[in-house]
VEXTI-786482 format. One record per residue (C-alpha): x, y, z. Coordinates in Angstrom, 1 decimal, always signed. Each point is the difference from the previous one (the first is absolute). Layout:
<atoms>
ATOM, x, y, z
ATOM, X, Y, Z
...
</atoms>
This chain:
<atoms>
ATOM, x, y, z
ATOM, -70.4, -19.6, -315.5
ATOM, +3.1, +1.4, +1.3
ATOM, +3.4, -1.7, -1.0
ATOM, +2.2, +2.6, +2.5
ATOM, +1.5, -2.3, +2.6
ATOM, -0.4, +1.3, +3.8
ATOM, +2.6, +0.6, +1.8
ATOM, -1.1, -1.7, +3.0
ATOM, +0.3, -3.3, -1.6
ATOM, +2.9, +0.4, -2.1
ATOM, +1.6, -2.2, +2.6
ATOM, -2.8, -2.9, -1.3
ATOM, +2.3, -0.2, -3.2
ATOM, +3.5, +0.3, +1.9
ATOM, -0.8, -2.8, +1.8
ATOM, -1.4, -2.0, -3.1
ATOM, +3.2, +0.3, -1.7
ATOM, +2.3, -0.6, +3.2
ATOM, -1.4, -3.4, +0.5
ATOM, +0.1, -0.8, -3.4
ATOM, +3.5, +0.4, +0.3
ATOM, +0.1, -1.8, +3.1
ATOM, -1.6, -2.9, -1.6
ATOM, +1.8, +0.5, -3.1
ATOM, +3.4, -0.3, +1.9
ATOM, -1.3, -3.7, +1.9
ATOM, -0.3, -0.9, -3.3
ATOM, +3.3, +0.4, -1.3
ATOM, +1.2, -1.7, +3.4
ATOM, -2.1, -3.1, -1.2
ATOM, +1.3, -0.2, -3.1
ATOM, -3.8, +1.3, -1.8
ATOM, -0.1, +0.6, -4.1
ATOM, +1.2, +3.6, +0.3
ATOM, -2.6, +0.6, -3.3
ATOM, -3.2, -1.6, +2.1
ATOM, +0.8, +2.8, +3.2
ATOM, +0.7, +3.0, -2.3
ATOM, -3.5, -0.8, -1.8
ATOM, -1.5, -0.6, +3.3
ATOM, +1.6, +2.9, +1.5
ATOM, -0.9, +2.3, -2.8
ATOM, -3.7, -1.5, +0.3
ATOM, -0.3, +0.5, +4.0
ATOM, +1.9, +3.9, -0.8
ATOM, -2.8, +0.5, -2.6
ATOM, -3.0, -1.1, +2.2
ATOM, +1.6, +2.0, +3.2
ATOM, -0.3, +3.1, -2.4
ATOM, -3.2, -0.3, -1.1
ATOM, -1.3, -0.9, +3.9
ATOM, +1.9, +3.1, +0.5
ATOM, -1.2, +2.3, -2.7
ATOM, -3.7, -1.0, -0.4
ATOM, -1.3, -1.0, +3.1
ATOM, +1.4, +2.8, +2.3
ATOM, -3.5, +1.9, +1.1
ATOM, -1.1, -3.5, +1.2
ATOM, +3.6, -0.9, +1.9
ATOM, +0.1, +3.0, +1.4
ATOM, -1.6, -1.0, +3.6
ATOM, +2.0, -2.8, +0.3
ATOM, +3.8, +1.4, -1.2
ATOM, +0.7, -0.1, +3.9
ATOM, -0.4, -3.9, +0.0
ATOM, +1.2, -0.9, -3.5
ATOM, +3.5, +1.9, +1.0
ATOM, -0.2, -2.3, +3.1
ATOM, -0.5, -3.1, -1.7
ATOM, +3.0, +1.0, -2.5
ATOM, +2.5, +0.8, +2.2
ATOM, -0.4, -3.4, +1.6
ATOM, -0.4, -1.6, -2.7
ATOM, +3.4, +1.4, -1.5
ATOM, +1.9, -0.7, +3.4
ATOM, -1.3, -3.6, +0.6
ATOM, +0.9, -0.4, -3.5
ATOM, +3.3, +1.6, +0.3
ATOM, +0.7, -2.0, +2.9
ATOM, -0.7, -3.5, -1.8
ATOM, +2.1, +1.3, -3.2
ATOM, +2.9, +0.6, +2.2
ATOM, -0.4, -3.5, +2.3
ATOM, -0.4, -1.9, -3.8
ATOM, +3.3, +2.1, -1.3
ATOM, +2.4, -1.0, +2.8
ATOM, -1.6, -3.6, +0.3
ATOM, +0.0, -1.0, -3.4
</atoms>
């Protein structure tokens, strides 16, 4: 078993951690316990790693749709952080 990350979805664990912080910052907007989001956050970082680091040979096929499904889910998720910031 390998534990070298590929390159090719290095971008599996960028976007991990960008909506973490996305959802991180709509819960500071709702007024969340900061404690229960960085223990969450840490926990969704930790399981985006291992996703990342382990399970890359069987990924690997679909890196092209798992980007996809990232980058919308970061900008629908940006969008609604932003809409819930200036409304509330």
């Amino acid at each position: 078993m390998s534990f070298g990350l590929n390159i090719g979805l290095i971008s599996l664990i960028i976007f991990g951690n960008i909506e973490n912080l996305i959802l991180a910052s709509q819960g500071v907007v709702r007024s969340a316990n900061p404690l229960k989001i960085a223990l969450l956050s840490l926990l969704c970082v930790a399981i985006w790693l291992i996703i990342g680091t382990l399970c890359t040979q069987q990924l690997q096929d679909y890196g092209m749709y798992i980007e996809f499904i990232g980058g919308l889910a970061i900008f629908i998720l940006g969008i609604q952080s932003m809409y819930q910031a200036v409304k509330g």
